[in-house]
Structure formats: C-alpha cells, structure tokens
N, C-alpha and C positions, 0 to 999 in steps of 0.2 A: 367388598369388591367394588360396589359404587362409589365407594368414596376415593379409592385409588386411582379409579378412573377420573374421576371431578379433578384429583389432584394434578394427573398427568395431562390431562385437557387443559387445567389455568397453566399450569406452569410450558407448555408449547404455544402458547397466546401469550405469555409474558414475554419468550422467547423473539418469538415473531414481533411482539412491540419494539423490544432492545435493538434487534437487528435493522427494521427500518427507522428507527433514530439514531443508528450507528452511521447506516448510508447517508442520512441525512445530513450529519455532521460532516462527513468524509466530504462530501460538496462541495462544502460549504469552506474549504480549505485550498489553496491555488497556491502554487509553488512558481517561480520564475526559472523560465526554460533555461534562460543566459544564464544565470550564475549555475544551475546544476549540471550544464552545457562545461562550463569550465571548470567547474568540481571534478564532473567524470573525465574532461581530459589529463589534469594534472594526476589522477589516480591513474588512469593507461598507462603512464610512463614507468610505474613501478607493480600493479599490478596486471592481471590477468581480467575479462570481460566478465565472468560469474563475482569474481570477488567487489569488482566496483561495481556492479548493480547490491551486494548485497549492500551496501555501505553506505550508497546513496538512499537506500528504503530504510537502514538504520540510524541515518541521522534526520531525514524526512519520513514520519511516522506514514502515517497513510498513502503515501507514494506506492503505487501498485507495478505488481511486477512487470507486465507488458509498457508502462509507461519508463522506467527507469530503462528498462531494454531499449526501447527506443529512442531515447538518452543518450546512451552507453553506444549505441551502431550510429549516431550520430557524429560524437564523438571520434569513436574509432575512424572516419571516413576521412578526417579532417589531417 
C-alpha cells in the first residue's frame, strides 16, 4: 500500500513538472495578430464563427480559445 502511494505521489509531481514546462513553452510562442486577422477573415466569407476559430487553433497549435475568439469577433466587425 505504501508503495502505491510513493508511486501515485511521484507520478502527480511529474505531472505538475510537465504542465508547468508545457505553460512555459506555450509563452514562449507569439503568433502575428495581422496575418491571423486576415486568415479569419478570408475563412468568414465561407464559413461559420465556431468553425474559423476551430481552424485557426488547428493550424496555430497553442493558440487558445478565448484569444482565437477574439480574433474571429475582430474579424467578423470588419
């Protein structure tokens, strides 16, 4: 039983290491508003607002959701 416990205790400290060198990376990556700016509008004219935000986070990996929405409502205003 103690040692499942040991196991389950490193392996949530491994976890927590991975995650904050994952944020740390995610940072450390900057995308240009302008070109995503006119990515998402050329994508409006044939799709829908949920479909171009998925698009833009699937071709810009770490792009998060609330920043791609703000994107995309930029976009659409225009």
């Amino acid at each position: 039983m103690l040692l499942l416990t040991l196991l389950i205790v490193i392996l949530m400290l491994l976890n927590y290491l991975q995650s904050r060198e994952i944020h740390k990376l995610k940072v450390l990556i900057t995308f240009d508003e302008k070109v995503l700016l006119q990515e998402a509008e050329t994508l409006l004219k044939t799709n829908d607002k949920v479909s171009v935000i998925k698009k833009l986070r699937e071709k810009n990996y770490p792009l998060d959701l609330l920043q791609a929405k703000k994107i995309v409502d930029k976009a659409d205003l225009k």
